[in-house]
C-alpha positions in Angstrom: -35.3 1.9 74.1 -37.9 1.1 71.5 -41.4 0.0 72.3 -42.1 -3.4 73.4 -44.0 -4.0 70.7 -42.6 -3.3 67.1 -45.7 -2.9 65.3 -49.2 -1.7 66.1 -52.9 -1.2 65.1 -54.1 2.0 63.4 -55.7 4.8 65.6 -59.3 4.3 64.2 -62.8 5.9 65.4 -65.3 3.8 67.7 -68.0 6.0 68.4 -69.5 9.5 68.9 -71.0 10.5 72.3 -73.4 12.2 70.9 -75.0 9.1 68.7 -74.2 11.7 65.5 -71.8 10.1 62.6 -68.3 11.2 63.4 -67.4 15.2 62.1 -65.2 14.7 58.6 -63.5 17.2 56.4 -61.0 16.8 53.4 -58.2 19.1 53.5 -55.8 19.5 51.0 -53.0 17.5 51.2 -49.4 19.0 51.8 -46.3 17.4 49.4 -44.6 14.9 49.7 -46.5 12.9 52.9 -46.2 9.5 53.3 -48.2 8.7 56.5 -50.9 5.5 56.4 -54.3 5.5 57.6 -54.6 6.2 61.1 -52.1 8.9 61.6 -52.5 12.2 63.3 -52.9 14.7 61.4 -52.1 18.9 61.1 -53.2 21.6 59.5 -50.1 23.5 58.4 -50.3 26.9 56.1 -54.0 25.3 55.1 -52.6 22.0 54.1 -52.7 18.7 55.8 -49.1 17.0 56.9 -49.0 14.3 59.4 -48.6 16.0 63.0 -44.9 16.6 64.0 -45.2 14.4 67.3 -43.9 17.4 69.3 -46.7 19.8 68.9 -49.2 19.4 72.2 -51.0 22.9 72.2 -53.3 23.0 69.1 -51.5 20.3 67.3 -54.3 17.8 66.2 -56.5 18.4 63.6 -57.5 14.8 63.7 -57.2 11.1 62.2 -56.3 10.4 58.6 -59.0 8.2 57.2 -56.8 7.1 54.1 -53.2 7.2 53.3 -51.3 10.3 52.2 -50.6 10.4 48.2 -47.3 11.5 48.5 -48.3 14.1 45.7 -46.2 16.5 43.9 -47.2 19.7 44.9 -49.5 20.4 47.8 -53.3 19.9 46.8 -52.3 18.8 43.4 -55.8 18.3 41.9 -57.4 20.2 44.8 -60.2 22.6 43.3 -59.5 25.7 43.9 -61.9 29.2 44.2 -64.1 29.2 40.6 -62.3 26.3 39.1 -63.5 22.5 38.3 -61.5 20.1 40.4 -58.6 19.2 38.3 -58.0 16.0 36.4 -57.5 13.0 39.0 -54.8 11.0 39.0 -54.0 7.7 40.6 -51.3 6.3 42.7 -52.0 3.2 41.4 -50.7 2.5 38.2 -48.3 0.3 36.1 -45.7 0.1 33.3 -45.3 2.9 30.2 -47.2 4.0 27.7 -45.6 3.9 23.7 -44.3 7.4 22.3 -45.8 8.9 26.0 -42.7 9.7 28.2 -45.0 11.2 30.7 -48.0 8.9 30.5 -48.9 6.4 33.2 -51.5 3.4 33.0 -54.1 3.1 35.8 -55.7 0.0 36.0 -59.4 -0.1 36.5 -61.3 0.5 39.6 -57.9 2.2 41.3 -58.7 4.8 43.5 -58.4 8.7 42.5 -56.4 11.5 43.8 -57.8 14.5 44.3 -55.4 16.0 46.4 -57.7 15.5 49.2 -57.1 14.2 52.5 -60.3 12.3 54.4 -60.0 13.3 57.9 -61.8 12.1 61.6 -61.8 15.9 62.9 -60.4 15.2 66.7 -63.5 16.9 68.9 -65.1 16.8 72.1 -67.5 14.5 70.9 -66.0 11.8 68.7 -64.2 8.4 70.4 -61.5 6.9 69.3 -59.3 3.4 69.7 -55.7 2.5 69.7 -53.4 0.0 71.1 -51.5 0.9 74.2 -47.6 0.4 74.8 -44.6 2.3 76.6 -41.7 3.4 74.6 -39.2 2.6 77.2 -40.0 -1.0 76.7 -42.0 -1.5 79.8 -44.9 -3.9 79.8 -47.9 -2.4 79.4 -51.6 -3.5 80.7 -54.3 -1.0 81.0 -56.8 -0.9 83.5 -60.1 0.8 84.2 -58.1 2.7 86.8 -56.1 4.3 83.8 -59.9 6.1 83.1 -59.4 9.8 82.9 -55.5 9.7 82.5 -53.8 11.5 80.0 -51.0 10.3 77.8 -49.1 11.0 74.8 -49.0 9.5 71.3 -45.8 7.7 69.9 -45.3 6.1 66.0 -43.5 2.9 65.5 -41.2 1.7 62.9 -44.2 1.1 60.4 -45.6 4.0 61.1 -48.5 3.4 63.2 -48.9 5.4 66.1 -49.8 4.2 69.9 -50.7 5.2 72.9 -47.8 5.7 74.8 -48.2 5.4 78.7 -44.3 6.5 79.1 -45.6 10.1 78.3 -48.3 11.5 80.9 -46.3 15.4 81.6 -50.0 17.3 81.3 -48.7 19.6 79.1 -46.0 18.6 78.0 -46.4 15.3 76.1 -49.5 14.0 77.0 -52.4 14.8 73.7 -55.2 12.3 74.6 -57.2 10.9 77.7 -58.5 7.6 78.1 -62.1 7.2 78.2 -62.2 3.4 78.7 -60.5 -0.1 78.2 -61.9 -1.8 74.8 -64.9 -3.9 75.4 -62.8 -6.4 73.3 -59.2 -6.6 74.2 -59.9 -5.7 78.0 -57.3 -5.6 80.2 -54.6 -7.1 79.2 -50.8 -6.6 77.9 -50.7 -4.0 75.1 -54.7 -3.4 75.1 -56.6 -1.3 72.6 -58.3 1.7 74.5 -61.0 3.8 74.1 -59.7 7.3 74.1 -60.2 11.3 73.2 -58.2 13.9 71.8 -57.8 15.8 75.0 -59.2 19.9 74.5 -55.8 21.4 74.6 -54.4 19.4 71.6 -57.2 20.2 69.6 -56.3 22.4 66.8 -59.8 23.3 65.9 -62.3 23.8 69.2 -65.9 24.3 68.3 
């Protein structure tokens, strides 16, 4: 069965324990990805790929903070060791240019590529928030009795991922813990929650 909900909100930071801004970095990006802000991400071979959904032990390196580029070759335009960054591109741009089979257009003020990824590292300090549901359908409705539980992460059609309370196996298929309900949405059906990446999904421990 699918979710009972067919689309949700993006996984997005709240807070930090500590009172410090959130921990960042900016990976390079692996080819070819596709995911939107708000997806899990992995390191893989040094590159950043949305997270396979399967792996529990070391899996999350954190949140993506933009949308992938879907770029050519991984990093393209990712500075590498004693050279400038290379020319940034765009993946905004629009119709041909004359006599230029390989030319492009970018319209002002669209954003660059770098080949960089903008990442919420998943630590023991930062909190985050996503919307609750249970992919065999069930109804869903959080409560501050869920504080402490751990539960496993699930993406919808549009790829936006949730927190799945069909999936608490410790171990198995559960990657976060819930910290709290939202102070907004409360409890009821579907609730955001407050959450952290649990220690064992981490794939980066400091």
């Amino acid at each position: 069965m699918a979710s009972l909900l067919a689309n949700h909100t993006e996984l997005e930071v709240v807070r930090t324990k500590s009172g410090n801004t959130e921990e960042t970095d900016s990976p390079a990006e692996k080819a070819g990805q596709s995911f939107v802000k708000g997806t899990p991400v992995q390191l893989n071979a040094g590159v950043l790929q949305a997270w396979d959904g399967a792996t529990v032990n070391a899996g999350i390196y954190g949140v993506a903070a933009e949308d992938a580029h879907n770029l050519a070759s991984d990093g393209l335009g990712f500075p590498i060791p004693f050279n400038p960054v290379g020319f940034p591109g765009t993946g905004t741009t629009f119709g041909k240019v004359p006599f230029q089979a390989s030319a492009v257009n970018i319209p002002e003020g669209a954003p660059p590529v770098k080949g960089l990824v903008v990442v919420f590292i998943a630590n023991l300090d930062t909190v985050f928030r996503a919307q609750t549901d249970n992919n065999t359908g069930a109804a869903t409705t959080p409560t501050r009795a869920n504080r402490g539980t751990a539960y496993g992460l699930t993406i919808d059609a549009n790829g936006h991922w949730y927190v799945d309370f069909a999936k608490t196996t410790v171990g198995t298929n559960t990657v976060v813990e819930m910290v709290d309900l939202d102070p907004i949405d409360g409890s009821v059906a579907n609730a955001r929650i407050l959450f952290q990446f649990t220690k064992a999904a981490m794939q980066i421990v400091l």
